[in-house]
N, CA, C and O atoms as a GROMACS GRO file, in nm:
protein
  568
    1UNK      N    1   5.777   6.441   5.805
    1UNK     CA    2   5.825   6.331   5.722
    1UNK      C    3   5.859   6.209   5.809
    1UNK      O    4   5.845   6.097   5.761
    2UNK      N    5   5.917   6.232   5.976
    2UNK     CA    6   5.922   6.141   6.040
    2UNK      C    7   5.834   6.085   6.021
    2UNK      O    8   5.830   6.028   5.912
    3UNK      N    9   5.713   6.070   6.116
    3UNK     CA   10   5.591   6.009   6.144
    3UNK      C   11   5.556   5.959   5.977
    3UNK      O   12   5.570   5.837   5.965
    4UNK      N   13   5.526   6.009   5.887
    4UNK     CA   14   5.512   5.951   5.776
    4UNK      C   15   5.549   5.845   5.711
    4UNK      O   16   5.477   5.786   5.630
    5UNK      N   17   5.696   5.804   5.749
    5UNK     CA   18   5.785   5.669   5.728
    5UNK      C   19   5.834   5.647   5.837
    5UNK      O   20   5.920   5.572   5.790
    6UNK      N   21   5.852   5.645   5.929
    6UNK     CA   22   5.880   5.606   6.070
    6UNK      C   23   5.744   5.567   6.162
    6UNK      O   24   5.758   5.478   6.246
    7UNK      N   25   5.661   5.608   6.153
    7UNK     CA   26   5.557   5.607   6.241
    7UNK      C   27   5.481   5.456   6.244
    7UNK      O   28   5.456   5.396   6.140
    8UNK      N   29   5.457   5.421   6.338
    8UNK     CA   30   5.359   5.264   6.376
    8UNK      C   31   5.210   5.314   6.380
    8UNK      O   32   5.130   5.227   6.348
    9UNK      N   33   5.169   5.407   6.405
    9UNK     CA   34   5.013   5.432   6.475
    9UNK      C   35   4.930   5.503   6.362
    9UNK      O   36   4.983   5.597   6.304
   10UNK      N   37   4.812   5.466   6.329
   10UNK     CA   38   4.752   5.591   6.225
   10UNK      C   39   4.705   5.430   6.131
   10UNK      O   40   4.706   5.312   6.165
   11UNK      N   41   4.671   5.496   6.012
   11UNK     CA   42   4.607   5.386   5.926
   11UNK      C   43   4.687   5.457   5.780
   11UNK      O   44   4.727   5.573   5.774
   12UNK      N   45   4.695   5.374   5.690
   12UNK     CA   46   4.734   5.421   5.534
   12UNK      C   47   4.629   5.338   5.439
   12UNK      O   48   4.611   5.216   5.433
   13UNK      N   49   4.566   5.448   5.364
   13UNK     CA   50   4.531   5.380   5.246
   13UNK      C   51   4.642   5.338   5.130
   13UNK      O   52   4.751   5.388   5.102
   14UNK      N   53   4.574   5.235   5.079
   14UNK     CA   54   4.663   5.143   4.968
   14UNK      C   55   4.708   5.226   4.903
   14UNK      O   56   4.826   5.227   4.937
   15UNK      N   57   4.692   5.318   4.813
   15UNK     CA   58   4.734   5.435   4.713
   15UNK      C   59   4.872   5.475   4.783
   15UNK      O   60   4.986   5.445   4.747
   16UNK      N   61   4.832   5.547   4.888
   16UNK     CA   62   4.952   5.597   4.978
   16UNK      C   63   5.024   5.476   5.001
   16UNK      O   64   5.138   5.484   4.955
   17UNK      N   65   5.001   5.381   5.048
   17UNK     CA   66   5.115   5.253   5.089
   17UNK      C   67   5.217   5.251   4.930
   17UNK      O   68   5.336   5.274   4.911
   18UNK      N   69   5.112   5.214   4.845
   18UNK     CA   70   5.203   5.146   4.707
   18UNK      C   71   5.279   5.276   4.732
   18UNK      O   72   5.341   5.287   4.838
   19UNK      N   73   5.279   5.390   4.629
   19UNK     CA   74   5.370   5.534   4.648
   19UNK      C   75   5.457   5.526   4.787
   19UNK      O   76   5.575   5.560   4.787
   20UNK      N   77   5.411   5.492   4.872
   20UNK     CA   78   5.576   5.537   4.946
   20UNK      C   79   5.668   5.450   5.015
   20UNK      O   80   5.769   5.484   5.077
   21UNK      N   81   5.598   5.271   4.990
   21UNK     CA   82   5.649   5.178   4.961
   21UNK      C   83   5.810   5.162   4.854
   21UNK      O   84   5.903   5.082   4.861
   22UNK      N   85   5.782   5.288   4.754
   22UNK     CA   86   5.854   5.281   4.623
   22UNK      C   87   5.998   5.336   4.717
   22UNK      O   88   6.105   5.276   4.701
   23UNK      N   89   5.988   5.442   4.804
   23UNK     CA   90   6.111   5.417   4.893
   23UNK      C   91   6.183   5.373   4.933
   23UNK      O   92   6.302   5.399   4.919
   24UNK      N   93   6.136   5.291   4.998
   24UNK     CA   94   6.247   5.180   5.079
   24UNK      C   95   6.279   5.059   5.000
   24UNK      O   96   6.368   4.981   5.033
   25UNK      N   97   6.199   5.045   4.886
   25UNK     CA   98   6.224   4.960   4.776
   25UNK      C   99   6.365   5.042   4.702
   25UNK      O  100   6.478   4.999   4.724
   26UNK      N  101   6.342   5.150   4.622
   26UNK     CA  102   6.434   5.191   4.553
   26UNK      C  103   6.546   5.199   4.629
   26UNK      O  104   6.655   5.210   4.573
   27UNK      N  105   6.537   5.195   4.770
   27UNK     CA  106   6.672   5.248   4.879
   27UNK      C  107   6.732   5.113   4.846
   27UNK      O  108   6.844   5.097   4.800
   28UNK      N  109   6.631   5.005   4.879
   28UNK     CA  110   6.740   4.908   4.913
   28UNK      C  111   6.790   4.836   4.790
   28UNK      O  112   6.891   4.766   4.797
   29UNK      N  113   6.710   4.852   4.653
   29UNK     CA  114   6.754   4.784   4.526
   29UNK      C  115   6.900   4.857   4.510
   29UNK      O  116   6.999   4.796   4.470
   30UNK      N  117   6.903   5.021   4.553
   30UNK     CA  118   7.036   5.085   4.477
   30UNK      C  119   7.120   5.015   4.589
   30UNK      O  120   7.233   4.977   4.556
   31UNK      N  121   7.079   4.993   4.721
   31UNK     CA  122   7.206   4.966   4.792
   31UNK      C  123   7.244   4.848   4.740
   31UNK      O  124   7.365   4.841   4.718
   32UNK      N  125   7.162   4.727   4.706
   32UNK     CA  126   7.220   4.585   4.662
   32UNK      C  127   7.287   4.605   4.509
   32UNK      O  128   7.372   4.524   4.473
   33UNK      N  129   7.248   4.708   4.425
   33UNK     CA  130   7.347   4.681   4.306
   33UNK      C  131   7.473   4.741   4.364
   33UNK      O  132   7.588   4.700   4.351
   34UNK      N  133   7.432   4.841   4.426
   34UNK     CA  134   7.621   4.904   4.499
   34UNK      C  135   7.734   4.831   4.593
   34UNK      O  136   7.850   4.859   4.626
   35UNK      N  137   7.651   4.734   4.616
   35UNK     CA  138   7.690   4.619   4.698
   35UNK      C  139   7.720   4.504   4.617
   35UNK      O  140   7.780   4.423   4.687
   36UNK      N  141   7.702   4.456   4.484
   36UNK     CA  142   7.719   4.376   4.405
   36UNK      C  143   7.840   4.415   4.329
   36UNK      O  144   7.946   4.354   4.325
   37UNK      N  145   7.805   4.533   4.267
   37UNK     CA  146   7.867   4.621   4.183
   37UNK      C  147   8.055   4.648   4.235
   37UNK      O  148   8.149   4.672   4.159
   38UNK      N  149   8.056   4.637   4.344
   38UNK     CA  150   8.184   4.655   4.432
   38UNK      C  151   8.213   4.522   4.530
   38UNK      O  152   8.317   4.543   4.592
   39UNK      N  153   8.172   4.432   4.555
   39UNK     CA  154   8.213   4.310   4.596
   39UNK      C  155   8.332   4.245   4.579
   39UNK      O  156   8.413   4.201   4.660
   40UNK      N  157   8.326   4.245   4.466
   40UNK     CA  158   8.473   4.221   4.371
   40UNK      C  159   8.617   4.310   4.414
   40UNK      O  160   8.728   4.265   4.442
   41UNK      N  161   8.565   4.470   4.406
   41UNK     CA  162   8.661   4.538   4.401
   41UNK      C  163   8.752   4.563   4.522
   41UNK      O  164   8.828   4.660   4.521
   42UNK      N  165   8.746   4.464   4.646
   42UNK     CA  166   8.857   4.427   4.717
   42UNK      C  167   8.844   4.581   4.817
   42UNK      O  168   8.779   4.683   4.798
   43UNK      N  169   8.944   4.538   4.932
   43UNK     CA  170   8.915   4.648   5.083
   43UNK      C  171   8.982   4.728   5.028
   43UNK      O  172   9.044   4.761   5.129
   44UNK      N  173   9.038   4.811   4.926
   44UNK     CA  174   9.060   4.966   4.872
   44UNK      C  175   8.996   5.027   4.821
   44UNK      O  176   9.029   5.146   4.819
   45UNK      N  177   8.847   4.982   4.738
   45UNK     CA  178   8.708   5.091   4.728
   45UNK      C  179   8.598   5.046   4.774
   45UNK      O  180   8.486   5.095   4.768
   46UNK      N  181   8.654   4.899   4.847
   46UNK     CA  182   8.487   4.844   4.914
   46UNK      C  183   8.510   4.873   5.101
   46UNK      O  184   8.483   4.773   5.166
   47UNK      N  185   8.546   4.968   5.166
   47UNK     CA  186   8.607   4.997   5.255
   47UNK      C  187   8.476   4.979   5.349
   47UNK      O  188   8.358   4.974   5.315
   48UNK      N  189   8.538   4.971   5.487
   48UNK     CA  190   8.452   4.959   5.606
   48UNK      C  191   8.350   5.056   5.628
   48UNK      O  192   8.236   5.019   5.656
   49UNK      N  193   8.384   5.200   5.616
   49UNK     CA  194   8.253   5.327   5.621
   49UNK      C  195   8.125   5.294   5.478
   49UNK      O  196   8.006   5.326   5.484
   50UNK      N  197   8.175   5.245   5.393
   50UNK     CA  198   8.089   5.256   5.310
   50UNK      C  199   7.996   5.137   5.325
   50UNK      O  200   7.874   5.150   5.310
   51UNK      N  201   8.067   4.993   5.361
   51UNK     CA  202   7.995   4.913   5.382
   51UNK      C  203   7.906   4.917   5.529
   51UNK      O  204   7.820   4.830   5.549
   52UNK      N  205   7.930   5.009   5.615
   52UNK     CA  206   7.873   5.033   5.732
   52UNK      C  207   7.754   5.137   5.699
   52UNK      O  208   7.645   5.120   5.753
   53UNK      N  209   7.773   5.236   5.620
   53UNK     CA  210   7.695   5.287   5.522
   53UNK      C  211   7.552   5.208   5.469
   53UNK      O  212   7.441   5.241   5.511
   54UNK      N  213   7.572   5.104   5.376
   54UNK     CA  214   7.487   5.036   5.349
   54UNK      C  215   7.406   4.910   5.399
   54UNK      O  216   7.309   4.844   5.363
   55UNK      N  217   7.507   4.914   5.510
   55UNK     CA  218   7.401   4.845   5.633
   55UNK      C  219   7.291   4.940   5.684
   55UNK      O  220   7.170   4.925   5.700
   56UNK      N  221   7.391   5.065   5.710
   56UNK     CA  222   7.211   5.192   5.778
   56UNK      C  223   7.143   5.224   5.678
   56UNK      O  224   7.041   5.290   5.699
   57UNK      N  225   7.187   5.178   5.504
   57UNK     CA  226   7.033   5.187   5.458
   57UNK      C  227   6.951   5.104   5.440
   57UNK      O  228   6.834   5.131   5.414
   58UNK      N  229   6.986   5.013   5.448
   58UNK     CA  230   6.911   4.871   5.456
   58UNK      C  231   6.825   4.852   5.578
   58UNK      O  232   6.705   4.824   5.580
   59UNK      N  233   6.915   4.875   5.689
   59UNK     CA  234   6.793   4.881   5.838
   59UNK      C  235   6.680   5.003   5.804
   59UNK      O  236   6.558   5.003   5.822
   60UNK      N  237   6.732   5.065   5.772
   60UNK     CA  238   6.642   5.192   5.793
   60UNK      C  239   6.536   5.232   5.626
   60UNK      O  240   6.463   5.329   5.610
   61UNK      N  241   6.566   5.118   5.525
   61UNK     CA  242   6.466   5.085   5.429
   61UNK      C  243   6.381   4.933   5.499
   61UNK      O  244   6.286   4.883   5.440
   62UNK      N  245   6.431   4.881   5.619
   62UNK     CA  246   6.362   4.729   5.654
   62UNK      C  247   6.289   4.850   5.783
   62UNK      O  248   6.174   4.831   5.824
   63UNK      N  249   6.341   4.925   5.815
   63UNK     CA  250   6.172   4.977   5.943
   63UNK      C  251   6.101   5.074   5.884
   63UNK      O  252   5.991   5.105   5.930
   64UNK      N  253   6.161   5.146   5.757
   64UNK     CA  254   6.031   5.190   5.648
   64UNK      C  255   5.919   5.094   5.607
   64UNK      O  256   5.797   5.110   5.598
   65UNK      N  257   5.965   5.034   5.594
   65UNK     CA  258   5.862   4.931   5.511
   65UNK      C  259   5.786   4.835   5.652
   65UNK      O  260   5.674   4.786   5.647
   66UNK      N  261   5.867   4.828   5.757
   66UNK     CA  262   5.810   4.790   5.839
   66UNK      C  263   5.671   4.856   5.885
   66UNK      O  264   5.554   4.816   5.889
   67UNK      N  265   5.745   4.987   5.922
   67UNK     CA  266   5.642   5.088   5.963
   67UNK      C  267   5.487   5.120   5.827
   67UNK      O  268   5.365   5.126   5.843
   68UNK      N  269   5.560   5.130   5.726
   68UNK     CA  270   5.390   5.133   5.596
   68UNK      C  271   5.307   5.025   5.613
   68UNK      O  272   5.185   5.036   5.632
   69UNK      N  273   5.394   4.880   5.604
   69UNK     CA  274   5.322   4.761   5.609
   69UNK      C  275   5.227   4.775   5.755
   69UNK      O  276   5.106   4.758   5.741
   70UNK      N  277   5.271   4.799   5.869
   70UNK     CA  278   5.174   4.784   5.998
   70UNK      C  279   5.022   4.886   6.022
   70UNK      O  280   4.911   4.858   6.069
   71UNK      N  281   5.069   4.990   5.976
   71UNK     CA  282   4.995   5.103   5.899
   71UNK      C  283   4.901   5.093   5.794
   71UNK      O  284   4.815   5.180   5.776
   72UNK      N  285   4.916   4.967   5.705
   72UNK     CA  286   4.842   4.933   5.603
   72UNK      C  287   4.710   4.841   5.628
   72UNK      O  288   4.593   4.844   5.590
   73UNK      N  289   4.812   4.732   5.734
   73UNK     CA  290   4.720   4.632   5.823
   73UNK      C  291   4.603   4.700   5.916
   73UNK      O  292   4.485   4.669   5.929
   74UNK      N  293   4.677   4.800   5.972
   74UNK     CA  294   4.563   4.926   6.026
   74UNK      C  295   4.436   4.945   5.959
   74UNK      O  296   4.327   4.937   6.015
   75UNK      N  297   4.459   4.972   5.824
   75UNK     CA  298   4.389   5.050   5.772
   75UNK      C  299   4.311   4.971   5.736
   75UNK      O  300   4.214   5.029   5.688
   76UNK      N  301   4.295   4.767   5.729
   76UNK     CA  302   4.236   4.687   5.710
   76UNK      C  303   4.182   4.634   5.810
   76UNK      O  304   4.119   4.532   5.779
   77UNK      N  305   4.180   4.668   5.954
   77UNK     CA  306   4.153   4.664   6.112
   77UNK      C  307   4.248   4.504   6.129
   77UNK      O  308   4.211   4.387   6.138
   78UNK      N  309   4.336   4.547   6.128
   78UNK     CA  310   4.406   4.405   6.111
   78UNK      C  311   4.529   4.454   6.209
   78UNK      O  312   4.600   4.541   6.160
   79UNK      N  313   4.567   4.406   6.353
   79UNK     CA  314   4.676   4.440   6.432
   79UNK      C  315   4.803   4.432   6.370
   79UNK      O  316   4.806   4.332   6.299
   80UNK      N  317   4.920   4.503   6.366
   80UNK     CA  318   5.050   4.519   6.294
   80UNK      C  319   5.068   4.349   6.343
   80UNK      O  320   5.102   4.297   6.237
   81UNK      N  321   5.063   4.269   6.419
   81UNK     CA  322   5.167   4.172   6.461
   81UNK      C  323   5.099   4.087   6.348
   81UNK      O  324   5.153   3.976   6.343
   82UNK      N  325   4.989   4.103   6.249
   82UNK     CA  326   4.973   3.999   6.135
   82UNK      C  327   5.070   3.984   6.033
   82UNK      O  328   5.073   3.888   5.956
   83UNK      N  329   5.189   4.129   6.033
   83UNK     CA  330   5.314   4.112   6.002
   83UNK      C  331   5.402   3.997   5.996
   83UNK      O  332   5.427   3.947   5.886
   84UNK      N  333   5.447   3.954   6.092
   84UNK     CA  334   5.475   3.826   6.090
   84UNK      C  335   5.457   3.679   6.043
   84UNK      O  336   5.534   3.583   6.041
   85UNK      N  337   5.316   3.699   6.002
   85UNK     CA  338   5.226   3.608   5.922
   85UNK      C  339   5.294   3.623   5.807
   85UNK      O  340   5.368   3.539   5.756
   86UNK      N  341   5.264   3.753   5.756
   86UNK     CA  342   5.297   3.819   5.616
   86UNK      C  343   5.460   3.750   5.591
   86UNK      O  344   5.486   3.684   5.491
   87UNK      N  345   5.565   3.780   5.704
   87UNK     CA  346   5.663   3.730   5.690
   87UNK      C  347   5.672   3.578   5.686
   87UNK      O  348   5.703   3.524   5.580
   88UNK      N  349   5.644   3.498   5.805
   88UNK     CA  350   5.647   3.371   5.765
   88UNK      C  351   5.598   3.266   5.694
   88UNK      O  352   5.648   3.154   5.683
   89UNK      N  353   5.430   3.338   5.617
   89UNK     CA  354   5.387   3.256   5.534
   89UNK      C  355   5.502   3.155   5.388
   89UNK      O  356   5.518   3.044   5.337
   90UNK      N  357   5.540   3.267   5.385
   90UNK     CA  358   5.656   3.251   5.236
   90UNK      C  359   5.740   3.143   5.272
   90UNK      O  360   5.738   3.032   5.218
   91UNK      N  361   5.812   3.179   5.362
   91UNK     CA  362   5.976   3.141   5.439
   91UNK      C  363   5.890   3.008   5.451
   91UNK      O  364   5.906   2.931   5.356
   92UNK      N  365   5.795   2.964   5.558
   92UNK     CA  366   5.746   2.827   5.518
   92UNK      C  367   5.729   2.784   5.452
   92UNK      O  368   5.789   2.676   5.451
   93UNK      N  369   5.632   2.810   5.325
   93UNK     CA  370   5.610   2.704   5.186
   93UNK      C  371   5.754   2.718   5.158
   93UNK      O  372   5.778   2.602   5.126
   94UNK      N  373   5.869   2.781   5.147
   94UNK     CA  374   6.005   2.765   5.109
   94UNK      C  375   6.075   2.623   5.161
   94UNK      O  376   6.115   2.518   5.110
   95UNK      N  377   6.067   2.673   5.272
   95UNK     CA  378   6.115   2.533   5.425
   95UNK      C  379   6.049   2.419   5.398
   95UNK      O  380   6.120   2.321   5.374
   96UNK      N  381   5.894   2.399   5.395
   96UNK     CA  382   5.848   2.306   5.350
   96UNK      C  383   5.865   2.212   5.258
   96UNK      O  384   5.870   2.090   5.273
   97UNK      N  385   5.875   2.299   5.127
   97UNK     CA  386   5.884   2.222   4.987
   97UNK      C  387   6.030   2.195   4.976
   97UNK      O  388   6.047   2.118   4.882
   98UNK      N  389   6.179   2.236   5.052
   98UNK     CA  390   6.305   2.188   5.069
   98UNK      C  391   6.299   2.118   5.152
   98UNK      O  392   6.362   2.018   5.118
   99UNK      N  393   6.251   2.106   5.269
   99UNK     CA  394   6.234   2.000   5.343
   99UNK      C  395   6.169   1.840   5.360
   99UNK      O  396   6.201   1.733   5.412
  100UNK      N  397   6.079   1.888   5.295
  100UNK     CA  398   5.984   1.759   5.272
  100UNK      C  399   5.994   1.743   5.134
  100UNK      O  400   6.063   1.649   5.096
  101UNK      N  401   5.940   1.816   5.047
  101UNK     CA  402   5.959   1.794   4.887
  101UNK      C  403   6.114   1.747   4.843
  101UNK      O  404   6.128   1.643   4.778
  102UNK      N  405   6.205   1.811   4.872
  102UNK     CA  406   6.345   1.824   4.818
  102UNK      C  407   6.405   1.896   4.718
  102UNK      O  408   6.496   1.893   4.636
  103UNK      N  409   6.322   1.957   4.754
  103UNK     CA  410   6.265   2.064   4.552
  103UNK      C  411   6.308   2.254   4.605
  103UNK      O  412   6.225   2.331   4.652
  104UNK      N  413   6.433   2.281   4.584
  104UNK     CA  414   6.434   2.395   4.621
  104UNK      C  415   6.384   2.500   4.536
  104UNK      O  416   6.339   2.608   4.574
  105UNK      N  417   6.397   2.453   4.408
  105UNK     CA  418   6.333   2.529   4.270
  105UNK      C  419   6.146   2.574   4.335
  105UNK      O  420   6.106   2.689   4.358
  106UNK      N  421   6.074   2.461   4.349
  106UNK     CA  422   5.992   2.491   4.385
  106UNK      C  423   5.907   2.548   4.526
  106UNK      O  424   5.793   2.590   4.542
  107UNK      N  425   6.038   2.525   4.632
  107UNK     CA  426   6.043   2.624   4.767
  107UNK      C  427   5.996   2.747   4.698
  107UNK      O  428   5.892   2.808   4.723
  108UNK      N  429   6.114   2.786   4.578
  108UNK     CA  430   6.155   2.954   4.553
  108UNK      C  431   6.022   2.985   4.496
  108UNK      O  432   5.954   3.083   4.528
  109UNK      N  433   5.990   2.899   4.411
  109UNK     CA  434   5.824   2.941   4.363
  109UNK      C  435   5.712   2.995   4.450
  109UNK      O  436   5.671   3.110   4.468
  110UNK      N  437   5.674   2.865   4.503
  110UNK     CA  438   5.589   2.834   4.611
  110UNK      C  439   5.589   2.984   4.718
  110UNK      O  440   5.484   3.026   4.766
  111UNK      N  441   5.753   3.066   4.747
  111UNK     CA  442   5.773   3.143   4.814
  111UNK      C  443   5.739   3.291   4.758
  111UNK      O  444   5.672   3.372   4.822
  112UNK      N  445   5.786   3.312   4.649
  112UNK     CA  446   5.740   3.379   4.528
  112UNK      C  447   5.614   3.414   4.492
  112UNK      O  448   5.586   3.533   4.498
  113UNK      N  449   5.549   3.352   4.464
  113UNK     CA  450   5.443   3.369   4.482
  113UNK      C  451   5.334   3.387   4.559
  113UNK      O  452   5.226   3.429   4.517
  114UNK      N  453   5.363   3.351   4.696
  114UNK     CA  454   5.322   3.419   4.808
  114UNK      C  455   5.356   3.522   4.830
  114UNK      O  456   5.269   3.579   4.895
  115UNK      N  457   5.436   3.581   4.814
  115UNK     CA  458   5.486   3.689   4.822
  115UNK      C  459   5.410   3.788   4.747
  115UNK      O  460   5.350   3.879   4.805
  116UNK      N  461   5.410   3.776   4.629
  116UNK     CA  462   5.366   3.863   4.576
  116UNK      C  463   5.185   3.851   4.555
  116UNK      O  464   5.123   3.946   4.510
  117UNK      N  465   5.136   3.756   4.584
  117UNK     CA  466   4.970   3.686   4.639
  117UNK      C  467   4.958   3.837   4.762
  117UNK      O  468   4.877   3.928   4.746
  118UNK      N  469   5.043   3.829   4.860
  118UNK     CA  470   5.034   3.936   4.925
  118UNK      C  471   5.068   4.060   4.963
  118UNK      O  472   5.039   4.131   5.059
  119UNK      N  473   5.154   4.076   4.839
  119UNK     CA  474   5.175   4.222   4.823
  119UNK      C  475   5.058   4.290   4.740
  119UNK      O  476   5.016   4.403   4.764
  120UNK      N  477   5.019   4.224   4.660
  120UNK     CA  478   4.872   4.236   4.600
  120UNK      C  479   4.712   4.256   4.646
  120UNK      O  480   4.610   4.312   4.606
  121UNK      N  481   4.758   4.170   4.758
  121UNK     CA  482   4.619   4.215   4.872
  121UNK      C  483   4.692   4.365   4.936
  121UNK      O  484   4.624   4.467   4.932
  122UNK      N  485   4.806   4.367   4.984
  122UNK     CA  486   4.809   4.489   5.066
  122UNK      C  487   4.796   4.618   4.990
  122UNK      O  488   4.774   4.718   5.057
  123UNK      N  489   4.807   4.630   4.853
  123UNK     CA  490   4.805   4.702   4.768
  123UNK      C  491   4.662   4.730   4.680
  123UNK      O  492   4.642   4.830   4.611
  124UNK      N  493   4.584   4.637   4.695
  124UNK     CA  494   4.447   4.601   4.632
  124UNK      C  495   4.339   4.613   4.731
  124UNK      O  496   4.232   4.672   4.720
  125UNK      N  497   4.383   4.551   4.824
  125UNK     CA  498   4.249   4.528   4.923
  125UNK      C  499   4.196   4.681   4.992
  125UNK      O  500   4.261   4.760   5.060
  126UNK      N  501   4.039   4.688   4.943
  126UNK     CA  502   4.010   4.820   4.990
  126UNK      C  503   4.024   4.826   5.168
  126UNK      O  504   4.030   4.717   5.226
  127UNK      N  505   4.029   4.969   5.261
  127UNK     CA  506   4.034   4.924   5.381
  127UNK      C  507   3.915   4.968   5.457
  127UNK      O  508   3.803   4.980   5.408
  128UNK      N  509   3.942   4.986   5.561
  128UNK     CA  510   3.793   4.977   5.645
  128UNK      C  511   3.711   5.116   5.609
  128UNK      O  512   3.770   5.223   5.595
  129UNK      N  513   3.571   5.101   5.596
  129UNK     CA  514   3.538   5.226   5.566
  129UNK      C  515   3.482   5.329   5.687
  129UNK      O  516   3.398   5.274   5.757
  130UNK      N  517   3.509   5.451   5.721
  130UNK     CA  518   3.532   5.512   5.849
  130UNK      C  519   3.632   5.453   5.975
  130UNK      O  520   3.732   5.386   5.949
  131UNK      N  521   3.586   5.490   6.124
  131UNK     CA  522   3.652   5.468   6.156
  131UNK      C  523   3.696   5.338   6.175
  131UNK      O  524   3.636   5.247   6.117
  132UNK      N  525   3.816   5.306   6.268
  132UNK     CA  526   3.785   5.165   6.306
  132UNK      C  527   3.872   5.184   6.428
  132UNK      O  528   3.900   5.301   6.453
  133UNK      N  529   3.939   5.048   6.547
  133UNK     CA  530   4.007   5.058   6.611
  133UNK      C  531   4.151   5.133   6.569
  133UNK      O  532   4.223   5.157   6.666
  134UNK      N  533   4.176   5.152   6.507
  134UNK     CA  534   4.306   5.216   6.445
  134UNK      C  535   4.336   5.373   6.420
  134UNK      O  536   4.445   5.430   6.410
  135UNK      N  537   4.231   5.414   6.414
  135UNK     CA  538   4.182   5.560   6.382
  135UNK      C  539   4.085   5.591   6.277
  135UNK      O  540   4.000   5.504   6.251
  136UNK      N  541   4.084   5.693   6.217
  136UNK     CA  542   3.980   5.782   6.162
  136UNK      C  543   4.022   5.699   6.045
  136UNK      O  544   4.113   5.616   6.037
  137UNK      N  545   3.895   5.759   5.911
  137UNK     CA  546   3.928   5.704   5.776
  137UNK      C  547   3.995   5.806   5.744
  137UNK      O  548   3.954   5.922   5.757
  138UNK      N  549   4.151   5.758   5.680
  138UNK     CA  550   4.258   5.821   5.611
  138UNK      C  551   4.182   5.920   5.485
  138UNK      O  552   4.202   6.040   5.469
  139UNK      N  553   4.089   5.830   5.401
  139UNK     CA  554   4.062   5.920   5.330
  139UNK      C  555   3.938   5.980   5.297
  139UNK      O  556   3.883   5.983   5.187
  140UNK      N  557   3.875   6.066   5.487
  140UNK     CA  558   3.813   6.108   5.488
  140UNK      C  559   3.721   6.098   5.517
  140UNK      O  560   3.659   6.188   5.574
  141UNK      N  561   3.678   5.995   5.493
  141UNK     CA  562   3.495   5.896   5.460
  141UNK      C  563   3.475   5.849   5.570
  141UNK      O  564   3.564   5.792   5.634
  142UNK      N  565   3.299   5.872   5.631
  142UNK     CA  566   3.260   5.815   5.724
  142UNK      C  567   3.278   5.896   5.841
  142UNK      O  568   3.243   5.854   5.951
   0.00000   0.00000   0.00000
């Protein structure tokens, strides 16, 4: 199970990415309503272990998803460090359109929708067929 969500090396087909993507997603949505949900309720049930708590699931749902996403890029012969792309494409049209536009409404769009423009390729886009620099075909072929 390590290597499966922890692991950098190997390739994932899209099927497998979306499915175990749903992990570190569901980890970190329950940690932010539990974190919302108790904000309010002051340092006698929002205490230091628990909030130290939901910091280690948050890191450790941000190098899940780290680790599928680089794995995915694999599997498209695409080096993990296009990651970063993936990350800063957004965060720029955001920066951009507040910066120059003045328009934060449409930063959030503009960001938004990149976002999900490329969660859609990583989830859609078929990947290499046999091998490639990355390893064998995941599912089989070639």
């Amino acid at each position: 199970m390590g290597q499966l969500l922890f692991g950098f090396s190997g390739r994932l087909p899209r099927l497998r990415y979306f499915l175990l993507s749903l992990i570190p997603a569901i980890v970190a949505f329950g940690t932010g309503i539990f974190l919302a949900m108790n904000a309010g309720a002051g340092p006698a049930l929002f205490s230091e272990p628990r909030l130290v708590g939901c910091i280690v699931l948050l890191v450790l749902a941000w190098i899940v998803g780290l680790s599928l996403t680089v794995r995915r890029l694999h599997d498209l012969n695409l080096s993990g460090w296009w990651i970063l792309a993936i990350w800063f494409v957004p965060a720029a049209l955001e920066a951009g359109a507040v910066q120059w536009l003045d328009n934060p409404q449409l930063g959030s769009a503009l960001s938004s929708v990149a976002g999900l423009v490329i969660g859609l390729w990583l989830c859609l886009a078929p990947g290499t067929r046999g091998a490639n620099r990355f390893g064998p075909d995941p599912r089989g072929t070639g």
